[in-house]
C-alpha positions in Angstrom: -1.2 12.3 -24.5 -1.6 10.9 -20.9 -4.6 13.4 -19.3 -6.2 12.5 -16.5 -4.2 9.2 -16.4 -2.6 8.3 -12.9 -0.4 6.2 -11.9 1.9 3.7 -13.5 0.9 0.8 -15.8 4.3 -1.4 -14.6 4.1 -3.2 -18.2 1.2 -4.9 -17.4 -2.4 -5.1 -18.5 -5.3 -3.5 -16.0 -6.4 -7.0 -14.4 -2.9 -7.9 -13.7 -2.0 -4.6 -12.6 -5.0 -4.4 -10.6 -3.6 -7.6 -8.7 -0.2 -6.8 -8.1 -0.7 -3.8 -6.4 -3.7 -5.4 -4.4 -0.9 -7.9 -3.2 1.8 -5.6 -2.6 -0.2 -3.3 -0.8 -1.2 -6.5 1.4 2.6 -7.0 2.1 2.8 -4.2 3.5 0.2 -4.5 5.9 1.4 -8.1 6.7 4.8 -7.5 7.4 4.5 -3.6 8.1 7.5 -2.7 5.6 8.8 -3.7 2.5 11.4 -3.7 0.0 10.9 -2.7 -3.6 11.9 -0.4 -6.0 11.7 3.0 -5.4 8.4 3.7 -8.2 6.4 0.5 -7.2 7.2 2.2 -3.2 5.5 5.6 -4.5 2.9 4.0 -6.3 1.8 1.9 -3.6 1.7 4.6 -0.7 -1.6 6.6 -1.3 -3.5 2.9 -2.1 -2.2 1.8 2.1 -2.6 5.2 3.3 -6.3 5.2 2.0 -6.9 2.3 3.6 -5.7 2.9 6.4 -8.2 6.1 6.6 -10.6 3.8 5.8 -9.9 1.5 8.9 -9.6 4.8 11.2 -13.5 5.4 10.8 -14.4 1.9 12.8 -17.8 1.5 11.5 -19.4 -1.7 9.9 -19.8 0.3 6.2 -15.9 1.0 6.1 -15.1 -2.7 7.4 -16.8 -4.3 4.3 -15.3 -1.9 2.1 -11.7 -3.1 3.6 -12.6 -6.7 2.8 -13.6 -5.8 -0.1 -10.4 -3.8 -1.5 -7.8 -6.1 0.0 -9.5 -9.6 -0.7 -8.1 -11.0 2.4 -9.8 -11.6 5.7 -6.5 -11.6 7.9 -5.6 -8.3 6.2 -9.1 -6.9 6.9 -8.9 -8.0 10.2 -5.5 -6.4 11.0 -6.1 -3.3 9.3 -9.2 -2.7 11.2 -8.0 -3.6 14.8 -4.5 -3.1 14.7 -3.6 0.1 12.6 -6.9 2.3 12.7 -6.8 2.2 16.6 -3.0 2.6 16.1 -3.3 5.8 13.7 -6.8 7.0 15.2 -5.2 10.7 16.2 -2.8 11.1 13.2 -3.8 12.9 10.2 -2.0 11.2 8.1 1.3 10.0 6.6 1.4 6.5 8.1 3.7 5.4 5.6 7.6 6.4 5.3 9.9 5.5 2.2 13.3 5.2 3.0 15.6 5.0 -0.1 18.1 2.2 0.2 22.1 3.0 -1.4 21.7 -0.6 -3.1 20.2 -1.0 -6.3 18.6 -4.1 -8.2 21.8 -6.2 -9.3 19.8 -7.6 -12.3 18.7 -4.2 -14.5 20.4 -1.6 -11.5 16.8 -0.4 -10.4 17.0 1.9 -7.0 15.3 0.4 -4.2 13.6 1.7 -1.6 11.6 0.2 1.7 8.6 1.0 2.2 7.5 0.8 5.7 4.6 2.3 8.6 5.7 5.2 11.0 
C-alpha cells in the first residue's frame, strides 16, 4: 500500500530521482518552458512553483535556501531577480501545461510542454 507516498518514483532509485528532477526543474527555469511527457510535466510543477514562492519573498534566508535546492548559481541568480520580481503580485500558478497532440515515437508516451505564464 502507497500511504502518505507522493509523487512518482520514474523507475529510478531516491538519489537519482532526486537529481533528475533537480535538473529538470532547472530546465525550466533556464529556458522558461519545456517539453516532456505529460507525468514528468505534473510532477515537476509544484517543485518550480515552490520555488518560485520561495524567490517572491526577496530576503537573504530564502536566497540561500534557492542555492541550495537548485545547486546552481545562475539558476539562483535568475530565479531571485528575474521571476520573483516578475511574479511578486500573483498568487500563484506561474506554470501552464499545455498538452501537445504528438506523442513519444519510441514507446507512444503523450507529451506535454511545460512552460511559465
Amino acid at each position: 500500500m502507497r500511504h502518505l507516498a507522493k509523487g512518482k518514483k520514474f523507475n529510478r532509485l531516491r538519489g537519482d530521482r532526486i537529481s533528475f528532477m533537480r535538473n529538470l526543474a532547472n530546465d525550466v527555469i533556464r529556458a522558461g518552458s519545456v517539453e516532456t511527457t505529460e507525468v514528468r510535466a505534473k510532477a515537476i510543477r509544484p517543485v518550480v512553483e515552490k520555488l518560485v514562492t520561495l524567490a517572491k519573498r526577496q530576503t537573504l534566508a530564502s536566497r540561500r535556501l534557492i542555492v541550495q535546492r537548485v545547486h546552481n548559481a545562475k539558476i539562483a541568480q535568475k530565479l531571485y531577480e528575474e521571476l520573483g520580481p516578475r511574479y511578486a503580485e500573483r498568487k500563484g500558478g506561474y506554470l501552464r501545461i499545455a498538452k501537445l497532440q504528438k506523442s513519444r515515437k519510441r514507446d507512444g508516451t503523450k507529451m506535454a510542454r511545460i512552460e511559465f505564464v
